[in-house]
SEFISE-376691 format. One line per 2 residues: number of its first residue (from 1); their letters; for each residue x, y, z of C-alpha. Coordinates in pm, 1 decimal, m for minus. Layout:
REM residues N
NUM> A> X/Y/Z ~ ...
END
This chain:
REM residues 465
1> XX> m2938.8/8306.0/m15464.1 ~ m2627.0/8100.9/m15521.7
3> XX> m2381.6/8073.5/m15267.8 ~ m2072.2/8275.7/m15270.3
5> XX> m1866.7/8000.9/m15227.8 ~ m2054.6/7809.9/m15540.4
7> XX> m1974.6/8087.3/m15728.4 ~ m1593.9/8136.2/m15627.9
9> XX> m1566.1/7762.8/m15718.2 ~ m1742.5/7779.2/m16044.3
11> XX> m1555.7/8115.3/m16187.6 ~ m1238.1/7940.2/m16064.6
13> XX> m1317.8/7683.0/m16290.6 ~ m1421.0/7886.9/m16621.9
15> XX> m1071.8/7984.4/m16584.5 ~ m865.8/7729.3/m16547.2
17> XX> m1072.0/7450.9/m16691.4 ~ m1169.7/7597.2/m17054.8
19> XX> m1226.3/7233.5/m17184.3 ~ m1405.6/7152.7/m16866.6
21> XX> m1146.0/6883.2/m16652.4 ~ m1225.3/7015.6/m16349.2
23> XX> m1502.9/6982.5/m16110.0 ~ m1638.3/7242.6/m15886.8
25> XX> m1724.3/7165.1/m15525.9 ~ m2030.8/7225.7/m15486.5
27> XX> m2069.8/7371.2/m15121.7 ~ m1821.0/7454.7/m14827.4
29> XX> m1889.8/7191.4/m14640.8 ~ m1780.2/6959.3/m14925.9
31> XX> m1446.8/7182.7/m14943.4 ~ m1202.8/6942.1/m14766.3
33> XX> m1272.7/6618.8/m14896.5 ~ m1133.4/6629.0/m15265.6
35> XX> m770.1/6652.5/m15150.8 ~ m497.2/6474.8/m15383.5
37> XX> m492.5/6109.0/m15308.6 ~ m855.4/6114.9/m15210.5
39> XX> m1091.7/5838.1/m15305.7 ~ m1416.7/5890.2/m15445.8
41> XX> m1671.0/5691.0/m15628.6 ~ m1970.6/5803.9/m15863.9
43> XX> m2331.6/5848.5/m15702.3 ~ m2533.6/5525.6/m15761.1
45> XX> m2847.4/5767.1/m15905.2 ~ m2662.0/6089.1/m16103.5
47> XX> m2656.2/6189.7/m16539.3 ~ m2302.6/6252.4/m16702.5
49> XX> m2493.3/6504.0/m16878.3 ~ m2496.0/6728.7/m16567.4
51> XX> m2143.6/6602.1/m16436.0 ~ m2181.7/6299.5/m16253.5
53> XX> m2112.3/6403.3/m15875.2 ~ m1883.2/6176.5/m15664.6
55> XX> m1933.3/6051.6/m15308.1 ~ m1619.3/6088.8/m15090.3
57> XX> m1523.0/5759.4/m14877.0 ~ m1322.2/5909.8/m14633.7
59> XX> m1012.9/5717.4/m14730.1 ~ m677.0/5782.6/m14907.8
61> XX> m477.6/5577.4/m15158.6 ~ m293.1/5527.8/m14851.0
63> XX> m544.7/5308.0/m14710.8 ~ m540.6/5056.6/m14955.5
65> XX> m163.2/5018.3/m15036.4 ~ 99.0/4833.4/m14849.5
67> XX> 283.7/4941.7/m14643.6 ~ 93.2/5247.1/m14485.1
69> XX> 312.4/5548.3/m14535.4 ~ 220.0/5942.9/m14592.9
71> XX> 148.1/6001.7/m14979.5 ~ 445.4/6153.2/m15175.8
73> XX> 444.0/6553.5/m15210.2 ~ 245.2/6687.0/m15533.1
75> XX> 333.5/6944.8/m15778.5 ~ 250.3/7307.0/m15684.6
77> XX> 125.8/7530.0/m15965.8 ~ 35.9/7878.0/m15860.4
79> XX> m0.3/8105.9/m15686.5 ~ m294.6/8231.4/m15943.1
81> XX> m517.7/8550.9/m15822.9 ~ m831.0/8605.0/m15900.8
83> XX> m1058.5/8935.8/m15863.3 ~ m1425.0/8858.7/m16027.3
85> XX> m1646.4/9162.6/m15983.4 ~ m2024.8/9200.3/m16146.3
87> XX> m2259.3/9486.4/m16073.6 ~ m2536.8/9496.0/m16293.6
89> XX> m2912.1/9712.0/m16298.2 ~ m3200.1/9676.9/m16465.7
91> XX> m3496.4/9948.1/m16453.6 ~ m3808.4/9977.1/m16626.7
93> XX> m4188.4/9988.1/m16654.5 ~ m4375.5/9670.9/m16680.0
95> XX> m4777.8/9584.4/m16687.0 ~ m4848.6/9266.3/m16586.0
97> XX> m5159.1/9024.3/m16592.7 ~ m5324.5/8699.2/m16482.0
99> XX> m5184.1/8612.1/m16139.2 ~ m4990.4/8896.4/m16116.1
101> XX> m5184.7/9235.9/m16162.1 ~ m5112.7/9580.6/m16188.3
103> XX> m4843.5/9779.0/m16281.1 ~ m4503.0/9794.0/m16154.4
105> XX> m4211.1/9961.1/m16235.5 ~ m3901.6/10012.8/m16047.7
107> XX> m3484.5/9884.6/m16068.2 ~ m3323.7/9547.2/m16017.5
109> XX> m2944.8/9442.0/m15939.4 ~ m2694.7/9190.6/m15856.4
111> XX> m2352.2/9214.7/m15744.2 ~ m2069.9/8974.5/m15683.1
113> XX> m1711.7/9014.7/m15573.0 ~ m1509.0/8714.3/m15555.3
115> XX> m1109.5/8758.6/m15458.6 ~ m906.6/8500.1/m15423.6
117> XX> m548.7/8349.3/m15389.5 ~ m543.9/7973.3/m15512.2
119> XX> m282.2/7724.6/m15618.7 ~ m323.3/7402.2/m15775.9
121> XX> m182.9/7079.6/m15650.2 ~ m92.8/6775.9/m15898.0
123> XX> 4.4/6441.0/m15885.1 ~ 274.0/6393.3/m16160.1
125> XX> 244.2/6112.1/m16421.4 ~ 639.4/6100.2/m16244.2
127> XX> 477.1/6016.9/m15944.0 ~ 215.0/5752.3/m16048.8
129> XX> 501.0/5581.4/m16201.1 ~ 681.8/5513.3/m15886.2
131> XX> 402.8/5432.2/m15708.4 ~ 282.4/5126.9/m15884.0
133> XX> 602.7/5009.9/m15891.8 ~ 668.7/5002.0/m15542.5
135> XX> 382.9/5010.4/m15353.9 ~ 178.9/4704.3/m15381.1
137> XX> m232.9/4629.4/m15252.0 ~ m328.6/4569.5/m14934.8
139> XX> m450.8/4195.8/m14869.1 ~ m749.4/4164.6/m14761.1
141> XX> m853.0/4546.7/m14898.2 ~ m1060.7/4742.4/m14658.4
143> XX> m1413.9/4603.6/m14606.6 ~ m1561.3/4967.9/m14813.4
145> XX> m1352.7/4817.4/m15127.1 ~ m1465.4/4465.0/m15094.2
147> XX> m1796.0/4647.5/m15105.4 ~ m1745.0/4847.2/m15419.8
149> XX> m1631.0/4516.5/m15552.4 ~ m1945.9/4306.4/m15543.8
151> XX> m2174.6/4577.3/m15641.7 ~ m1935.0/4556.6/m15971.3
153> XX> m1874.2/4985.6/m15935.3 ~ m1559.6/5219.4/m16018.4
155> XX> m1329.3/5365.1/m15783.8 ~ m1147.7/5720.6/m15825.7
157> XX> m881.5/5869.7/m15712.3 ~ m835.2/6276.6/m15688.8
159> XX> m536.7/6363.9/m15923.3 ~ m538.8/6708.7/m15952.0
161> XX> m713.2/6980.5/m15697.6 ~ m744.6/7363.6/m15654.5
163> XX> m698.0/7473.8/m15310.6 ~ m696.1/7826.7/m15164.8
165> XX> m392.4/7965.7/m15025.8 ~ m522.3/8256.0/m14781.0
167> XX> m852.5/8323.2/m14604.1 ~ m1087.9/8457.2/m14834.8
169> XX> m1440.1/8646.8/m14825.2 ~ m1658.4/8570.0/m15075.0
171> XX> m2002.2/8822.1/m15136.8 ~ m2285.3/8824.1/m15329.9
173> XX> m2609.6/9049.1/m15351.2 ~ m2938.0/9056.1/m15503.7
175> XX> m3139.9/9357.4/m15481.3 ~ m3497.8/9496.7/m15625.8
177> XX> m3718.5/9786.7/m15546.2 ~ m4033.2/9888.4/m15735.4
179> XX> m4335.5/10127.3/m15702.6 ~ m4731.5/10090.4/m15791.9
181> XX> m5055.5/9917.0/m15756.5 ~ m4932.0/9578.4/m15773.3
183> XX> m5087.5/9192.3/m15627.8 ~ m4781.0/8980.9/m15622.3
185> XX> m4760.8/8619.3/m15481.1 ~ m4581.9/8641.2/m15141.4
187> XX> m4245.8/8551.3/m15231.5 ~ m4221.7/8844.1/m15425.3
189> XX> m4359.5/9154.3/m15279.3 ~ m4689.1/9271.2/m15100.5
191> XX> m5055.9/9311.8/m15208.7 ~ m5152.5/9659.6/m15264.8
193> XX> m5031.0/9987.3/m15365.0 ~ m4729.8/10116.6/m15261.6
195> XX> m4317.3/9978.3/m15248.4 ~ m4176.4/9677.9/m15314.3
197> XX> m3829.8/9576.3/m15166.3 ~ m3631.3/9280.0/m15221.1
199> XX> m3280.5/9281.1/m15060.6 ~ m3090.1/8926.4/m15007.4
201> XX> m2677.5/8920.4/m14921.5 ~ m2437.1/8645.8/m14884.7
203> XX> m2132.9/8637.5/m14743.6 ~ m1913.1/8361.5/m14645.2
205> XX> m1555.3/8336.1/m14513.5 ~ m1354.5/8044.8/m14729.0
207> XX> m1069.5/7907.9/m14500.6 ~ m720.0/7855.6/m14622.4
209> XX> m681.0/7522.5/m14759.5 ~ m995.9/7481.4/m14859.8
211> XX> m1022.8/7273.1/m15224.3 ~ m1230.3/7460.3/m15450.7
213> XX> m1208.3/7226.1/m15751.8 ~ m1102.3/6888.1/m15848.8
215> XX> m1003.4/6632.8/m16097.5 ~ m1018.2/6235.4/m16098.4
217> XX> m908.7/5896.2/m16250.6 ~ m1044.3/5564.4/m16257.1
219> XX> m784.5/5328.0/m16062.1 ~ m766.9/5001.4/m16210.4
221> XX> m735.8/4647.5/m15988.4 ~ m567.7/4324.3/m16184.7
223> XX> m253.0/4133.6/m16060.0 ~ m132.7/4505.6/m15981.4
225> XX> m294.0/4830.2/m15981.1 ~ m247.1/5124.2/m16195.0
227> XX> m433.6/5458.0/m16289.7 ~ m608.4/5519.1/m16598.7
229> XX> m476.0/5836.9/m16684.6 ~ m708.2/5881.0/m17028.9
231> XX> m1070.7/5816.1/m16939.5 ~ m1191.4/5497.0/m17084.4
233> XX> m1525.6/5391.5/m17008.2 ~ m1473.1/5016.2/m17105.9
235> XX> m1253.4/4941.3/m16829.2 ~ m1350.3/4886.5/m16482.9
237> XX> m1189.4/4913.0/m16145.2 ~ m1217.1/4547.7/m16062.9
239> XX> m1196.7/4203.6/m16265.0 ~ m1528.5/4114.3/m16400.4
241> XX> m1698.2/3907.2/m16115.5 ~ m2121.9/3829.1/m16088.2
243> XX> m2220.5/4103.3/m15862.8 ~ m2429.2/4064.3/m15592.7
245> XX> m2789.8/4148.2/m15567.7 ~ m2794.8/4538.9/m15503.2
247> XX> m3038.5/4882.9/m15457.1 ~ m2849.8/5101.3/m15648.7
249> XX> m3078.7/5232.3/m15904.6 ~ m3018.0/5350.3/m16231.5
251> XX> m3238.5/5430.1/m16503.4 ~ m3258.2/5242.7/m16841.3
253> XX> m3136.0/5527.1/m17039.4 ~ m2909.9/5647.0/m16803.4
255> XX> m2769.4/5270.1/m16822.2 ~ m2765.4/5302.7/m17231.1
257> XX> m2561.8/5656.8/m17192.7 ~ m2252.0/5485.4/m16980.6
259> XX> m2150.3/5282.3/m17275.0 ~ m2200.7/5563.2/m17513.0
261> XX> m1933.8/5727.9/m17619.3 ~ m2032.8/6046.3/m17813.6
263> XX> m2314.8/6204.2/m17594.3 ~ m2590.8/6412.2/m17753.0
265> XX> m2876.2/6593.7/m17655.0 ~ m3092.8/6285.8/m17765.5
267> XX> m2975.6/6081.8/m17527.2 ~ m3025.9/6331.4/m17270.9
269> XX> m3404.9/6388.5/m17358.2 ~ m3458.7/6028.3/m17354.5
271> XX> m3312.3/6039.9/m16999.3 ~ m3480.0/6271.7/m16861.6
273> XX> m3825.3/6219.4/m17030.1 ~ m3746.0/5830.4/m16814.3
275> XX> m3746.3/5997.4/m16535.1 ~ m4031.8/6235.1/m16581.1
277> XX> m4248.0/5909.1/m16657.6 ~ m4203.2/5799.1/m16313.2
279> XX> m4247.6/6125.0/m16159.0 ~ m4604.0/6105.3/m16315.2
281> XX> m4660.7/5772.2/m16222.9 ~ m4704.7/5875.5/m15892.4
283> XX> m5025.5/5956.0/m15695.0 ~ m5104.3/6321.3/m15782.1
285> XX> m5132.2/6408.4/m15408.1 ~ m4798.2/6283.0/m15343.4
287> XX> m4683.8/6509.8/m15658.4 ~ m4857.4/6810.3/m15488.0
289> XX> m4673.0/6754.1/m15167.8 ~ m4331.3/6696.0/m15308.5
291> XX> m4391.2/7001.5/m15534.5 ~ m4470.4/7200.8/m15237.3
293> XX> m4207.6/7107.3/m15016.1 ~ m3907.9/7113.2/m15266.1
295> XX> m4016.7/7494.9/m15279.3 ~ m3977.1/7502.7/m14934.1
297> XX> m3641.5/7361.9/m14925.8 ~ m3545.6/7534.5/m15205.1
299> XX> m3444.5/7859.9/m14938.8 ~ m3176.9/7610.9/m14821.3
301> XX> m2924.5/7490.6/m14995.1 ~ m2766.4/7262.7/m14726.8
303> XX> m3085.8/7068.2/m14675.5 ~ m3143.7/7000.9/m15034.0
305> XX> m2821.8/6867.3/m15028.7 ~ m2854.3/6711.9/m14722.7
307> XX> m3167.1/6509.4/m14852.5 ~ m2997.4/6447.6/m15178.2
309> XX> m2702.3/6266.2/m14937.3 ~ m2970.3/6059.5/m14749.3
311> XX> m3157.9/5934.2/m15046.1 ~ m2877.0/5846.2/m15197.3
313> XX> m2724.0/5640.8/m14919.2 ~ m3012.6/5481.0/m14899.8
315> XX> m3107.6/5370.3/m15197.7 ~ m2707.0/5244.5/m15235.2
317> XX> m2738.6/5038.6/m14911.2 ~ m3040.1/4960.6/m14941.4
319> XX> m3136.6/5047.0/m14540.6 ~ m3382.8/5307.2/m14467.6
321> XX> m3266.9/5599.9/m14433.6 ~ m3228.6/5758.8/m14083.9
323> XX> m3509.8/5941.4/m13943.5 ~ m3487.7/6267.6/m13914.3
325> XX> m3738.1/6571.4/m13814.6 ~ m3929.1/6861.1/m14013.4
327> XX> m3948.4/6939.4/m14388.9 ~ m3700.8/6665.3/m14497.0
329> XX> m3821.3/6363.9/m14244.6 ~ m4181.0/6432.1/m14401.1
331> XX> m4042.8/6378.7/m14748.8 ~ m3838.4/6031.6/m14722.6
333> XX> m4169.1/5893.7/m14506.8 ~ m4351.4/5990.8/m14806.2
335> XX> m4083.6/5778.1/m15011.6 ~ m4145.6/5498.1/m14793.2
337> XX> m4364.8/5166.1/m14804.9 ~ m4504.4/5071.3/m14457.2
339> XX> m4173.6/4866.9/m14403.7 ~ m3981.1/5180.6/m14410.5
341> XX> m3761.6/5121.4/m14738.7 ~ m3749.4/5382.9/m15000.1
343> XX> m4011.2/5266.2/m15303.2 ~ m3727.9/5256.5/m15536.6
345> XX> m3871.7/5407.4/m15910.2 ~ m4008.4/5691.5/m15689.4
347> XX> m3766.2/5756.7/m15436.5 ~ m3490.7/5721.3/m15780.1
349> XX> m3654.7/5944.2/m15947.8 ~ m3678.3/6217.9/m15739.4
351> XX> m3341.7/6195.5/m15676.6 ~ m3253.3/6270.2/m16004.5
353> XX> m3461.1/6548.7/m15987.6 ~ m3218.0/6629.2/m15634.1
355> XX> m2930.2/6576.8/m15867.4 ~ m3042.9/6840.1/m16125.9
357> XX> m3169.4/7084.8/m15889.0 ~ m2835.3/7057.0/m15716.4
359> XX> m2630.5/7120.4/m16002.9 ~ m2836.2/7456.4/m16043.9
361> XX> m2757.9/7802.8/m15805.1 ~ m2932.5/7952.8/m15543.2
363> XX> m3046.1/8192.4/m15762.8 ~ m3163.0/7982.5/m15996.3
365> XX> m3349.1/7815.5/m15778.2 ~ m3536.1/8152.2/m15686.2
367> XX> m3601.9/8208.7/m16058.0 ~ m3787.3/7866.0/m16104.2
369> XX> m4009.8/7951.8/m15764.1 ~ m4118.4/8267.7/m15955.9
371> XX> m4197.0/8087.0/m16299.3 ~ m4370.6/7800.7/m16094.6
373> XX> m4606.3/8050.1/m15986.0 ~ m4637.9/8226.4/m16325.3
375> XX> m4723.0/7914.5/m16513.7 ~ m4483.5/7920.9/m16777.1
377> XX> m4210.2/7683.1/m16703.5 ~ m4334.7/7529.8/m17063.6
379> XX> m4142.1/7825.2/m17261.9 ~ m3855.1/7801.6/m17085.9
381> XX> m3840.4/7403.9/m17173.9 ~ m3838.7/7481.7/m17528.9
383> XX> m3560.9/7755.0/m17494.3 ~ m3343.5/7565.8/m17331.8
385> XX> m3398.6/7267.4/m17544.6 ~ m3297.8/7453.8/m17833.3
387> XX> m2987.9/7625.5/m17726.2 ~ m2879.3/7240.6/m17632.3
389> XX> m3011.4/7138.4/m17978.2 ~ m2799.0/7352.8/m18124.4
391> XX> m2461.7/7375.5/m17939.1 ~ m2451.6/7001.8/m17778.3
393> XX> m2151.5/6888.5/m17910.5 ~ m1986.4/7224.3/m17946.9
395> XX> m1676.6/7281.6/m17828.8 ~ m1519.4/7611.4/m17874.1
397> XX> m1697.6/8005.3/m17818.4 ~ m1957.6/8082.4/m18116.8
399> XX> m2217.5/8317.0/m18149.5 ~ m2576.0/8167.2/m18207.1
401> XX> m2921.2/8305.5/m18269.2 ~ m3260.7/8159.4/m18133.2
403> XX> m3558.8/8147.8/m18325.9 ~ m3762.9/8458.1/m18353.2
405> XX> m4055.7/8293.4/m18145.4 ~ m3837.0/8196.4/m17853.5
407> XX> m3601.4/8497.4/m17906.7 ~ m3878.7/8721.4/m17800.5
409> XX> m3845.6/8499.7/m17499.8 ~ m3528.7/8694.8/m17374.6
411> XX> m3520.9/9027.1/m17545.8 ~ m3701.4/9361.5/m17316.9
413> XX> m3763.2/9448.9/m17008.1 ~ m4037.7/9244.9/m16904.0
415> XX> m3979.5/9107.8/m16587.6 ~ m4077.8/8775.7/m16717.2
417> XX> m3820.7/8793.9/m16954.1 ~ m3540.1/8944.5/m16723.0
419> XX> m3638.2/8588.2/m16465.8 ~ m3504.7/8387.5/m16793.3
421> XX> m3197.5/8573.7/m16886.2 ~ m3110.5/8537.8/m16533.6
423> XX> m3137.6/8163.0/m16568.0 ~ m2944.8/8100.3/m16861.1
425> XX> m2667.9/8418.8/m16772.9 ~ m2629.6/8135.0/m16420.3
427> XX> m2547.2/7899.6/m16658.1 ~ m2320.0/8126.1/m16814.7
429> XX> m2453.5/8230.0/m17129.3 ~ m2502.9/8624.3/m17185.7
431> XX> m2717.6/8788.8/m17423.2 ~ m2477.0/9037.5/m17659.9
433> XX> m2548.4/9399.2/m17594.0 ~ m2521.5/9485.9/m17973.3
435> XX> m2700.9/9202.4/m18172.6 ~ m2981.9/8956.8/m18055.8
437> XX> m2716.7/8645.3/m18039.9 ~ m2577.0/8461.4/m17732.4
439> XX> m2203.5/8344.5/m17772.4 ~ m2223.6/7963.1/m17658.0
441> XX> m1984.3/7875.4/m17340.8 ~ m1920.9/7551.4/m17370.9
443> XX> m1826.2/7545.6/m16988.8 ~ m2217.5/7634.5/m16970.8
445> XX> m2323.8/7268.6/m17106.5 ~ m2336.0/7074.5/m16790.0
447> XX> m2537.4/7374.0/m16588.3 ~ m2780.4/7385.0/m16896.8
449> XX> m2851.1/6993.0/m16849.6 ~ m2906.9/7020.1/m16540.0
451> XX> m3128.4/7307.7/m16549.9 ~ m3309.8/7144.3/m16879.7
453> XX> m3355.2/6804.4/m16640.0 ~ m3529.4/7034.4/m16352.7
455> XX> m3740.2/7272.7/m16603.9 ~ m3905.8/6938.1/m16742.4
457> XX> m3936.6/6730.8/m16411.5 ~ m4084.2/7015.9/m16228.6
459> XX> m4359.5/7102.2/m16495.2 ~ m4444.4/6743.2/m16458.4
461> XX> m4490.7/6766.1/m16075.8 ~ m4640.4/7137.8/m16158.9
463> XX> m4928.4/6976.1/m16363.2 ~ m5103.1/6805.7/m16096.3
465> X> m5107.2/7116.3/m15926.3
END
């Protein structure tokens, strides 16, 4: 189930972000590094299509400007409340077959409460303007930006950032009961005849001050330094300079997408279908495990992100990564060569299945467990594919219809079709009570990327299985 505070962060953003500026934080512990001021650069191994994520660098503008004073004040905007409430149930009878027998019938629902008291904190162009003029570059720049430098990559700086303003708890619940003779895998219910229960709460307690959202700019490095308020992908950070030799990896398509200005969902299959070539390059007992162990982790969404950190530092460094203990030490040794450094196309591409799976909620990951087992992630490839066929490069609220054949893929009350409403309602497209149509969010395109990237990697591991 997703986090409460994922949630909070990503309905925060539907509303103040309708053309999709700002970026969500993606868990509390993440929640006080995106400050105004902050700098940030891009993960070495990510997809724009599913909102590149940024890596903070524990520094400030402050650090790298002469002389060393506090940052000027920012703009408040705010206070702005929010109260986001769902309670939903769904009942019904349902036969099912194959690995799942029986009969079942029974109710399922979901609740979420989200109140909160934010404001929003901005650097004025004002601001930005006085800054360059009388603030100057350090000489020499901290070691971290020489760094950046050679390896030839941008650096950010947070310009914009939603913070909360009181102590806030955040809930979320996910509840199912049924009835009948019923054989169930094990993350779903029992074997036998008789009740099934499925209860699963989350609560969490957001601190005051915490930042909830965030937006960037590119800073730019010549005889003086300046930000680039309008993104530009053309220009870098620094002067163009050989780089050195370095590990970050980076796939050829993903390469071919940076310098591409309009994106489309082309470019995004090719991506993906790059990495999914590696992913079945591999030795189909190291598929198996990996399969089997991101299910595991999957019931914790700190160590996924935790191993998505570690991989990623790693393969930017270019040192092995740090040993560590249980589920996550076994998978980085099984990314390792008997030296101990990450084999690159196969430690890369399974972190851009990290990345995708990342961008994705809890729940959603509980929805993908249960069509793992059900063998049928192959539908919900071509469903999604469509809807981003479709509505790729759309940019305001419209209705749209599905074809019949993959229509019948969300409409009833099977529960096979309830598992993919949930997915794509996560994403945040809903199903219209009245006519067989979803109404495309365009706010929904990043989460739909990302959960089109994980649909088609994970069949791929799913097949050697």
């Amino acid at each position: 189930m997703a986090s409460a505070f994922e949630w909070a962060a990503k309905s925060v953003v539907r509303e103040l972000s309708k053309n999709g500026e700002l970026i969500p934080v993606d868990s509390l512990k993440s929640s006080t590094h995106f400050s105004p001021y902050c700098l940030v650069r891009k993960k070495s191994k990510s997809s724009l299509f599913w909102r590149s994520r940024y890596v903070w660098l524990n520094m400030t503008l402050k650090d790298i400007l002469d002389p060393s004073s506090p940052e000027p004040e920012v703009t408040q905007l705010g206070p702005f409340h929010f109260n986001d409430e769902v309670d939903g149930q769904v009942s019904g009878s349902v036969e099912v077959t194959a690995s799942v027998q029986g009969k079942i019938s029974g109710q399922f629902s979901k609740s979420n409460r989200t109140i909160l008291e934010v404001k929003t904190l901005i650097v004025s162009p004002n601001t930005w303007e006085c800054l360059q003029k009388e603030r100057k570059l350090k000489t020499p720049q901290p070691f971290l930006i020489q760094q950046l430098q050679e390896r030839g990559e941008n650096l950010y700086v947070v310009t914009e950032a939603v913070k909360t303003q009181k102590d806030a708890i955040l809930k979320r619940s996910r509840k199912g009961e049924g009835a009948g003779k019923i054989t169930i895998p094990a993350i779903l219910c029992v074997q036998g005849e008789g009740q099934c229960h499925l209860n699963k709460a989350n609560t969490v307690t957001v601190p005051e001050g915490s930042i909830l959202a965030f937006q960037v700019a590119k800073l730019i490095f010549r005889d003086h330094w300046r930000v680039l308020s309008l993104p530009d992908k053309k220009q870098k950070t620094f002067p163009f300079r050989a780089a050195a030799p370095s590990k970050v990896i980076q796939s050829d398509s993903c390469k071919k997408t940076t310098v591409s200005i309009a994106l489309d969902f082309k470019q995004l299959q090719a991506e993906v279908e790059n990495e999914q070539n590696k992913l079945t390059m591999m030795n189909r007992m190291l598929q198996q495990f990996l399969l089997r162990a991101l299910l595991e982790l999957f019931q914790s969404e700190e160590d996924l992100l935790n191993l998505e950190d570690m991989l990623e530092q790693s393969l930017y460094t270019g040192k092995p990564p740090q040993k560590v203990e249980g589920k996550t030490g076994n998978i980085l040794s099984n990314l390792q060569d008997e030296n101990g450094q990450l084999v690159e196309k196969l430690a890369g591409a399974f972190l851009y299945l990290l990345g995708a799976l990342n961008a994705l909620s809890d729940i959603q990951h509980q929805l993908l467990i249960q069509l793992l087992e059900k063998k049928i992630l192959s539908r919900e490839v071509n469903l999604v594919k469509e809807i981003l066929k479709e509505n790729f490069n759309q940019t305001e609220e419209k209705p749209f219809s599905l074809p019949s054949e993959l229509l019948s893929f969300v409409q009833g009350q099977d529960e096979n079709l309830t598992l993919t409403r949930d997915l794509l309602e996560e994403c945040g497209l809903w199903l219209s009570d009245s006519e067989p149509q979803f109404t495309w969010n365009p706010s929904a395109l990043h989460s739909l990327c990302a959960l089109y990237g994980s649909l088609v990697l994970l069949q791929a591991l799913s097949e050697a299985c």
